[in-house]
N, C-alpha and C positions, 0 to 999 in steps of 0.2 A: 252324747250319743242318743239319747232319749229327748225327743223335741216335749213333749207332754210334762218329765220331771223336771226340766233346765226351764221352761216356761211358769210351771209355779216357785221353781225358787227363786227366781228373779222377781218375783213380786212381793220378795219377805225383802226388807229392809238389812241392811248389813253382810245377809246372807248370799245377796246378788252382787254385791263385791268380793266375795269370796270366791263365789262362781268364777267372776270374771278372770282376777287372779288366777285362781288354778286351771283355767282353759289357756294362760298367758305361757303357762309354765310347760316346758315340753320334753318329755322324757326319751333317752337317750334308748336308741334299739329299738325303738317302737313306731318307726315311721312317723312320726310326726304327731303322736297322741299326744294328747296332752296331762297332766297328772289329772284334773277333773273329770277327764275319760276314767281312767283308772278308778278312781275313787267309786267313784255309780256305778260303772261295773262292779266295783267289791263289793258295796253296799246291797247293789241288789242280790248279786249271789249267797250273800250273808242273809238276807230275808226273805226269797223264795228258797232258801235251801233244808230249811231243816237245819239249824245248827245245832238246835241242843238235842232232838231227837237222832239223827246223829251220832252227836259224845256221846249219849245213855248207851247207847246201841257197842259201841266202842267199847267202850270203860267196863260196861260187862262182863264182854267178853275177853278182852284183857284181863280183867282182875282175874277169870279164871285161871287164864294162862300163866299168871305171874306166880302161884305157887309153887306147881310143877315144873317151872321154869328153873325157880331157884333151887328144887327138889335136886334136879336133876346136875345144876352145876355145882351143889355144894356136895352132893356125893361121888364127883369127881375131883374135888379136891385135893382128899389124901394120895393122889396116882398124881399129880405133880409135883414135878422133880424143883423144884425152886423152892428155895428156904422162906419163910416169912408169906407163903402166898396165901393160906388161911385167912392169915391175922388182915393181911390189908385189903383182900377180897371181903372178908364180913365190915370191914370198917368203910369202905364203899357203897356197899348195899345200905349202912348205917346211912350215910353220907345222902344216897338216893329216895331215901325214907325222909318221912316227915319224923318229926322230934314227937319220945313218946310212943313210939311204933314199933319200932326196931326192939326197942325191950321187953317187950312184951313178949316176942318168940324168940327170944335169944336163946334161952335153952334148948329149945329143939332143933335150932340154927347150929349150935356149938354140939351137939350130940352129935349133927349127921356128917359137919366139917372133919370131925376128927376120929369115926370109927368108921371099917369100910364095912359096907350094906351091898353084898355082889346081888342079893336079888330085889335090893331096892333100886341098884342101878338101873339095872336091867324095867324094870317100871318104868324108876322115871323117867328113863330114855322114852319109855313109848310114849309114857301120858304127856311128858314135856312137847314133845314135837305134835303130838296130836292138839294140843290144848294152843301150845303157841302160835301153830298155824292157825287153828281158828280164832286165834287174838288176832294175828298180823291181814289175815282175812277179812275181819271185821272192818281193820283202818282201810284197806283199798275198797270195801263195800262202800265204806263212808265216804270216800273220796267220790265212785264213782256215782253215785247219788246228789253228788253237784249240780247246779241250775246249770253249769256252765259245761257240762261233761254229756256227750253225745252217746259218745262210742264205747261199748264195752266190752270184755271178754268174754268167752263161755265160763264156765263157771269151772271146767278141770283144770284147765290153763290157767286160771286167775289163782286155785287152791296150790296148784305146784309154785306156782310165782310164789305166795305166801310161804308156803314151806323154805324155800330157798331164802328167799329175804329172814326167814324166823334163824335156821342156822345162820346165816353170816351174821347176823345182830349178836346171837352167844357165840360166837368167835371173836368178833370185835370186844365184848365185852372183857373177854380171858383176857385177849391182848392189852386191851386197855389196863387190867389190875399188874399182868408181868410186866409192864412197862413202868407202871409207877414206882417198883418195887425194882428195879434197877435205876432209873434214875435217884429213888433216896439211894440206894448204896454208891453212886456217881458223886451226891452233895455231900456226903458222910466222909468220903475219901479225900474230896477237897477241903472239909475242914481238920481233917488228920493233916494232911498237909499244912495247913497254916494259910491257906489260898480264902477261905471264907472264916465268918466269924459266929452269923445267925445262921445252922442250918434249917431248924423249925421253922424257919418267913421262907424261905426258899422251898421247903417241902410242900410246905402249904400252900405257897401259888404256882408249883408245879401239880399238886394234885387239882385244883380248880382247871388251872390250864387245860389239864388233859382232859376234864369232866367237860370243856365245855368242846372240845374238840370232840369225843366219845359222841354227846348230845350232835354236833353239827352235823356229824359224819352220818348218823343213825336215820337223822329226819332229811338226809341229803338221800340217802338210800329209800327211803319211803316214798318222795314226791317222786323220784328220778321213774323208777318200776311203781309207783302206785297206778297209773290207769293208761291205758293204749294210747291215749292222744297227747300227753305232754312226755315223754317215755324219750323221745327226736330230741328235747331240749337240754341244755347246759343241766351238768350234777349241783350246780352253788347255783342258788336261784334267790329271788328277795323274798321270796316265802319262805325260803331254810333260816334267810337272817331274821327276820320277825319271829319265827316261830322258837328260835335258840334265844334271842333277847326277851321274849314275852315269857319264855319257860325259866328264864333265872330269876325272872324278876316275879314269877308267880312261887317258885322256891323260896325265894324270902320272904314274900309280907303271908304267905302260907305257914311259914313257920313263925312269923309272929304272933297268926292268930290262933293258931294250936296252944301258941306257951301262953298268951296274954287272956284272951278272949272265950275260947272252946273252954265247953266243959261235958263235953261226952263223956268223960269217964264217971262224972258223978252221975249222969243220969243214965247211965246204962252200963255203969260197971265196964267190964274187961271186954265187953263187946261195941263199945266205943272206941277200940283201936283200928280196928274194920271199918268202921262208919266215917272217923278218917281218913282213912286210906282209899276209900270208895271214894272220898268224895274229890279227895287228893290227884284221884283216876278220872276222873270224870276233868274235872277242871282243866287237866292236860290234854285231855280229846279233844276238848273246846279248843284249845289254843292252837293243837295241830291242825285244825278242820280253817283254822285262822289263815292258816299260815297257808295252805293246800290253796284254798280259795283265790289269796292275792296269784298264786302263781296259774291258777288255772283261768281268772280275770284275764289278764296278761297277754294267755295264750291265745282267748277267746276274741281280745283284742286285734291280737295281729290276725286271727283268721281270718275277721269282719275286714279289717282293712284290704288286707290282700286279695279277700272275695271282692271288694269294691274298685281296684286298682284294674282287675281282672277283666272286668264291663267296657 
């Protein structure tokens, strides 16, 4: 797309076979681009964009929101009517934590799950929705601060959009735990039966399953309403799959290097769980801003195209 960048890399050795190849290669939906279209556009929007100023930006304001978020659902806990949904709702949020993290406030976590607080509800209903929308705010600011993003909202309409996207995310999320907790009593019943044999491998790759459903569904919801101009396209986008593959796979060697490598907690004692957790946040902003971009590339694509087809 660029005569200036496709002109000096054809003159690096190896790398102008690579060009050629992926200009050879032509992506399906996209009128005829080619994958090395794509590519340059990602690259550049990835380095005029602000990527990691951006996450910081994000992950701040997230991390605010995530207290009060959890404030707010764990103190609706005890008012549901479903046996076991304490236990596999904190064992999720465990699940969603980096290792090391989760213990640290377990106490205050298990105080607020099993005693009712009517005027702490009542809090952190507000502070939750006020604090999350200014999280979920933050990610559509971040989106809309793309190289590749023109057109934005005003800034009421942009906050209510947030606020609505903050409630269905803790909706989805309840769903997500009442689901898990009927499916085990589903594979529990089939091994009373005598129909199964292992139900713990089954529990456990129905709860992944559903974590990673939860995960698809959540950042399918963010790109779909994150910013005016991609809003008209498909809900499953190849930025949802990048960004759901990039975020398992940053779940794992992130928990590797917490139990292997990290050693916050000796050099700053009990506030070394924060400083993981921050950085835990941070590094997912990045991935989602990853994942925004390929599909905002994309978009950017077919509009240059179709403004050329136009002429």
């Amino acid at each position: 797309m660029s005569k200036p960048i496709e002109d000096n890399l054809n003159k690096v050795p190896v790398v102008n076979w690579i060009v050629k190849l992926g200009k050879s290669i032509k992506i399906p939906g996209l009128r005829g681009m080619s994958l090395y279209d794509v590519i340059e556009m990602y690259v550049l929007g990835i380095v005029k964009g602000a990527l990691t100023s951006r996450a910081g930006g994000i992950s701040f304001s997230f991390f605010m929101a995530l207290f009060p978020f959890l404030l707010f659902i764990l103190t609706l806990i005890p008012y549901v009517p479903i046996d076991g949904f304490q236990q596999d709702f904190l064992f999720t949020i465990e699940q969603l934590l980096p290792p090391n993290t989760a213990t640290s406030v377990q106490e205050v976590i298990t105080d607020i799950a099993n005693n009712r607080y009517g005027g702490l509800l009542s809090f952190g209903f507000i502070a939750s929705i006020f604090l999350m929308t200014n999280g979920v705010n933050a990610i559509l600011g971040g989106f809309e601060y793309s190289y590749h993003i023109t057109e934005m909202r005003n800034i009421l309409r942009q906050y209510f959009i947030a606020m609505a996207i903050a409630i269905l995310l803790s909706f989805i999320l309840v769903i997500t735990v009442a689901i898990i907790i009927y499916f085990q009593i589903f594979i529990s019943d089939l091994k009373t039966h005598g129909w199964l044999e292992n139900d713990v491998f089954w529990i456990e790759k129905g709860r992944f399953l559903l974590f990673v459903i939860l995960l698809f569904f959540s950042v399918s919801v963010l790109y779909k309403f994150g910013t005016k101009e991609v809003k008209q396209y498909s809900f499953f986008s190849p930025g949802t799959v990048l960004t759901t593959l990039l975020t398992l796979v940053n779940f794992k060697l992130f928990a590797i290097y917490v139990l292997k490598f990290a050693t916050y907690n000796k050099l700053y004692g009990s506030i070394g769980t924060l400083l993981v957790l921050m950085l835990f946040v941070w590094l997912n902003s990045i991935i989602l801003l990853l994942g925004f971009e390929l599909n905002a590339s994309i978009n950017s694509l077919k509009k240059k195209h179709l403004k050329f087809d136009n002429l």
